[in-house]
N, C-alpha and C positions, 0 to 999 in steps of 0.2 A: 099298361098302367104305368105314368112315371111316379117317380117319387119327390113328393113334394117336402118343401123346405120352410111349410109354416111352422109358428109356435102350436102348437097344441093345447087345449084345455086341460087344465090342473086334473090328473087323477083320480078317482074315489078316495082312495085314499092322504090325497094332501089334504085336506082336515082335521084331518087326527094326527097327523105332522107337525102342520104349522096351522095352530092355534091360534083363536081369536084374532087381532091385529096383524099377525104374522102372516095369515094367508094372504092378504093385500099387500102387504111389502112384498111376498115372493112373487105374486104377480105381478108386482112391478120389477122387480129385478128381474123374471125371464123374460119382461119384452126389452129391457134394455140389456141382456145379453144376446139376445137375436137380434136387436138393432147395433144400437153402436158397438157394443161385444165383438159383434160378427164382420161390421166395415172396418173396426182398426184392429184386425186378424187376433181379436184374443179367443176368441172362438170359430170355428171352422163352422162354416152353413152348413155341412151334414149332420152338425151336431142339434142342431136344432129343432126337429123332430122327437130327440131326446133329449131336452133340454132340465125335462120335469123329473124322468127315471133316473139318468146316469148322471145329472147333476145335482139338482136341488135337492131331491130326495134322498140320495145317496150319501149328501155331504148333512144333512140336515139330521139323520139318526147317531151321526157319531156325536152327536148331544147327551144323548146318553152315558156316553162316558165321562162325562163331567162334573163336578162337583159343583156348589152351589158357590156364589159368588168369587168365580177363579179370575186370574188374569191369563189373557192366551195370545201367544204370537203366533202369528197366520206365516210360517216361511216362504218365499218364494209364491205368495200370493196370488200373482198370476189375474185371473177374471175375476179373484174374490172366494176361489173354492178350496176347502171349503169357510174359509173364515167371515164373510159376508153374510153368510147362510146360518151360522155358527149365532151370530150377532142377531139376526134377525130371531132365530128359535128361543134362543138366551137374551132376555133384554136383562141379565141377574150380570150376564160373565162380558168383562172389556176385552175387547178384542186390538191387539195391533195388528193391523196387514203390514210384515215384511215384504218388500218391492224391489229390487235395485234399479229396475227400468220404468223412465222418467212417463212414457205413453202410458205405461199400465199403472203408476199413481194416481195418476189424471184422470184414468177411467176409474180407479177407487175413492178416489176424493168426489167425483159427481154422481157415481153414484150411494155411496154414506150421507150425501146430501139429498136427494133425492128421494132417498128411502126415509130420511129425518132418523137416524140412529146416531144418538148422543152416545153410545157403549163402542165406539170406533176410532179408533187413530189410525193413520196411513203414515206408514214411515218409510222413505226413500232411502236403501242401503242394501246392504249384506247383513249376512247373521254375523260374521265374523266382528265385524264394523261395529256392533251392541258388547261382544262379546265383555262383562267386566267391565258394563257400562247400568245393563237392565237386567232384571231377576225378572220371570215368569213361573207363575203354576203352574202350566201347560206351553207344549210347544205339537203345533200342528202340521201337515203337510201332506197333500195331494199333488202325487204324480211329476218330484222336484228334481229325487236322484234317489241312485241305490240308497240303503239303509247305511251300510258305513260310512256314506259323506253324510248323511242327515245327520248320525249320531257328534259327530265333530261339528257341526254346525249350530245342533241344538243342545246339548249337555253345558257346554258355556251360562245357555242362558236360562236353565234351570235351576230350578232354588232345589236346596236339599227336599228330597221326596218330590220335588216335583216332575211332571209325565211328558213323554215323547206319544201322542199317537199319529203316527204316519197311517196312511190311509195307502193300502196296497191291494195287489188281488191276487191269482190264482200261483204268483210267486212270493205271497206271503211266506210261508214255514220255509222256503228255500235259501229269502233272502235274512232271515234269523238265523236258521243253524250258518249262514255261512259267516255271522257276524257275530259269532260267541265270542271268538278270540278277543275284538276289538272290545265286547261289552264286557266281560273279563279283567281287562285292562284297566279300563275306563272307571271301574272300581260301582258298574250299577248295580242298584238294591236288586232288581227283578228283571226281564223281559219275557212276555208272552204272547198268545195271538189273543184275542178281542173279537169279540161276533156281534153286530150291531145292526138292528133294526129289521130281527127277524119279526114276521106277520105284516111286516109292515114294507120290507123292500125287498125287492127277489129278481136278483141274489141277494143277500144280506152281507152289509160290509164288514170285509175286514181289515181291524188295525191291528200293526204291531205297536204296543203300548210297553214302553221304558220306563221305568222309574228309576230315577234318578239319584248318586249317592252328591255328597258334598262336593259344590263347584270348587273347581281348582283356584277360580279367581276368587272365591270366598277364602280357602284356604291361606293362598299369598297373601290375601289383606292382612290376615288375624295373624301370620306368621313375622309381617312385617311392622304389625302392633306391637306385639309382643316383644320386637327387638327393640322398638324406642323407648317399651316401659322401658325396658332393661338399661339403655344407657340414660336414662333420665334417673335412675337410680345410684347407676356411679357420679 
C-alpha cells in the first residue's frame, strides 16, 4: 500500500469547527495549501494528508482563546497558520500576518483574496521592524522559534494586558519553566499553559499564553511627554 498525498475530505468534526461560511473558506484554503502551498515549498507534500488535523483544525481551536473583537498579529506567518485560520473562524477579530519573506506575502495576499476576508492585513517585515510602531491585543505564533526569542519579539507589540499565545507541543511546560527568568524580567502580568479544543481535536493544543505588563515603548513615550510638559513649563 503507498501512501498517498491527496487532500482529504474535511472531518466529522470540521462543522462544529468552522461554522456556517467558514467551512467553505477552509475548504478553500486546504486546497490551496495543497496546491500552490505545497509547489512554492510553504508546505511539504506529506503534509497534506494531514492537512485538515494538524493544520486547520489545530490552528482553528486556539479561537477559543480569544476574546471578542481583538486585534491579533500572526508573527512569522508562514502558510497563514495559524492566523488565516484565526480570521476565517473570527470574522469579529483583525488579523495582521507578520511575514518577512516577500514569496510567503504573495501566497498571503492571494490567498485573503481569494478567501474574500476583509478582517486581514499582510504586512511584509519583522516584529522587531512594528516594534513602537503598532499595539496589538494578541500576538500569535506557530512553530516560529523558542519561547524566549518569541517573548522579545512580541512583548514590543503588546498593549498593556494584552496576550502572547504561542502555539507549542509536547515541550510546552519545558519551554516555560526555562523562560521564567526572561518573563520575570520582562515585568509580565502572568504566563501559563492553555489547553485548546479538547472534544474537538486529539491531541488538544497547547498554548503558552503571556500576558503582558506595560510596553517599554509605551513607557518611553509618556516618560518623554512628561519631560517636554516639564520644560514647557520653565
Amino acid at each position: 500500500m503507498t501512501e498517498s498525498n491527496e487532500l482529504p475530505e474535511p472531518p466529522p468534526v470540521a462543522p462544529e469547527v468552522f461554522t456556517g461560511e467558514a467551512l467553505d473558506r477552509a475548504r478553500t484554503f486546504a486546497e490551496l495549501l495543497a496546491g500552490p502551498g505545497v509547489v512554492r515549498g510553504l508546505l511539504g507534500p506529506r503534509e497534506v494528508p494531514r492537512i485538515w488535523d494538524r493544520h486547520l483544525l489545530n490552528c482553528a481551536v486556539v479561537a477559543e482563546a480569544l476574546g471578542e473583537n481583538t486585534t491579533v498579529v500572526d508573527i512569522g506567518s508562514g502558510a497563514g497558520l495559524p492566523g488565516l485560520v484565526l480570521a476565517i473562524v473570527r470574522p469579529d477579530v483583525t488579523v495582521t500576518l507578520l511575514e518577512p519573506l516577500l514569496r510567503r506575502t504573495v501566497f498571503l495576499s492571494e490567498c485573503a483574496e481569494a478567501l474574500k476576508l476583509g478582517n486581514v492585513e499582510v504586512a511584509r517585515g519583522r516584529a522587531e521592524e512594528l516594534a513602537g510602531k503598532r499595539s496589538f491585543d494578541v500576538a500569535t505564533a506557530r512553530a516560529v522559534a523558542p519561547l524566549d526569542r518569541l517573548l522579545a519579539w512580541s512583548l514590543p507589540l503588546l498593549r498593556d494586558g494584552g496576550e502572547l499565545l504561542a502555539m507549542k507541543g509536547e515541550r510546552a511546560a519545558e519551554e516555560l519553566e526555562a523562560a521564567r527568568p526572561l518573563l520575570k524580567a520582562s515585568g509580565v502580568r502572568s504566563a501559563e499553559l492553555v489547553t485548546v479544543g479538547r472534544g474537538r481535536v486529539e491531541p488538544p493544543a497547547t498554548l503558552v499564553r503571556v500576558v503582558a505588563g506595560p510596553s517599554p515603548y509605551a513607557t518611553a513615550a509618556q516618560s518623554s511627554g512628561r519631560g517636554a510638559r516639564r520644560r514647557r513649563k520653565r
